[in-house]
C-alpha positions in Angstrom: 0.0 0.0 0.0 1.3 3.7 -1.0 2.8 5.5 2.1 0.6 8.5 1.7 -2.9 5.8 2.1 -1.2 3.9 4.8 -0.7 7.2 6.8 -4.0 8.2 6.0 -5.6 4.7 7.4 -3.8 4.1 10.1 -4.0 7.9 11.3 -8.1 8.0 10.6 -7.8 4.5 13.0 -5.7 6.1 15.5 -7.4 9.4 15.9 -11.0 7.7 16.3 -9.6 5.3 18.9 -8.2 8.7 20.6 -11.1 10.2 20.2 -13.6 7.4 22.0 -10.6 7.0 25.0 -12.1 10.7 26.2 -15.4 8.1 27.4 -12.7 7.7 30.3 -11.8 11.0 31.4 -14.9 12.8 34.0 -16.7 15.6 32.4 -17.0 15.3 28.6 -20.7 13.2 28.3 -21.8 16.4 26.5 -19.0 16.3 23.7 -18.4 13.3 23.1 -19.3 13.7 19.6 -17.0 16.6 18.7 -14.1 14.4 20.6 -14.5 11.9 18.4 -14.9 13.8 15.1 -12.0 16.5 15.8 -9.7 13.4 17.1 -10.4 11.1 13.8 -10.0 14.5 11.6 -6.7 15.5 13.7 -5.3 11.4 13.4 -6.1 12.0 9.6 -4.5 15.0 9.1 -1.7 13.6 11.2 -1.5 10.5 9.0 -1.7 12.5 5.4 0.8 14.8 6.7 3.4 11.7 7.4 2.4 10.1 4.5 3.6 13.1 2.2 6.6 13.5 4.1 7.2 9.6 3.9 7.7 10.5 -0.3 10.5 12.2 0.7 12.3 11.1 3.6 13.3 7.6 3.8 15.1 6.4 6.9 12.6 5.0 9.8 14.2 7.8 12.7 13.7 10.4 10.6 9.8 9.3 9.6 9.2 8.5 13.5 10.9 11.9 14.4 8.6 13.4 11.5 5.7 11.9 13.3 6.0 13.4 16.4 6.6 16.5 15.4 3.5 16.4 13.3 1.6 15.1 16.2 2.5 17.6 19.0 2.5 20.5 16.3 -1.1 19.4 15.6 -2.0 18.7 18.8 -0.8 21.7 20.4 -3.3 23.8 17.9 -5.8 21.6 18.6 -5.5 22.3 22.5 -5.3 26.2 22.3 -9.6 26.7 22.2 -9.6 24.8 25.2 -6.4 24.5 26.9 -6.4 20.8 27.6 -3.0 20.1 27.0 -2.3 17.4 29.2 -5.3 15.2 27.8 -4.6 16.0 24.1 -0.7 16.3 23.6 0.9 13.2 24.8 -2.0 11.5 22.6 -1.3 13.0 19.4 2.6 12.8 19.7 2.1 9.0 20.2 -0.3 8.7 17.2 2.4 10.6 15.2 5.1 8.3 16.6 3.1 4.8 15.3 2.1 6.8 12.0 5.4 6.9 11.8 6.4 3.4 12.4 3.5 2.0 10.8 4.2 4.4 7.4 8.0 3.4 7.5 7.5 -0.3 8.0 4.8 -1.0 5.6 4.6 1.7 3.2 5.5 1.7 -0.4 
């Protein structure tokens, strides 16, 4: 599978299973829906973005470092509205670091 789909699956998968682990953390019944949505967009964004710079850069520490980057970068501009950067930074740099892997291992 092409690098650039890989990222995009695997990020979609990741974000939306970031997404539902908020049905853990006291408080968010009420959004749960916009959780999940701006997760799986933020895990897909995060999974194009490694996949285009998978075309690019070949070596698996430089695609894992990419992935990370990408992740907090992302997640840090997802946490500005609400300033919840302890429950969505850590996430999204781990869903950029197994993007990462994932893309580098797999990807063609």
């Amino acid at each position: 599978m092409s690098r650039l789909k890989l990222g995009a699956i695997s990020g979609l998968a990741l974000g939306f299973l970031d997404g539902l682990s908020a049905f853990f953390v006291p408080g968010t019944e009420g959004m749960m829906t916009e959780i999940i949505a701006w997760g799986t967009a933020k895990g897909l964004l995060t999974g194009l973005l490694i996949g285009l710079i998978a075309r690019s850069v070949g070596g698996v520490g430089s695609l894992v470092l990419a992935g990370v980057v990408v992740g907090a970068v992302l997640s840090i501009l997802a946490a500005v509205p609400t300033g919840s950067y302890l429950e969505i930074v850590p996430s999204g740099i781990v869903i950029g670091l197994v993007v990462g892997l994932i893309v580098s291992k797999w990807g063609k």
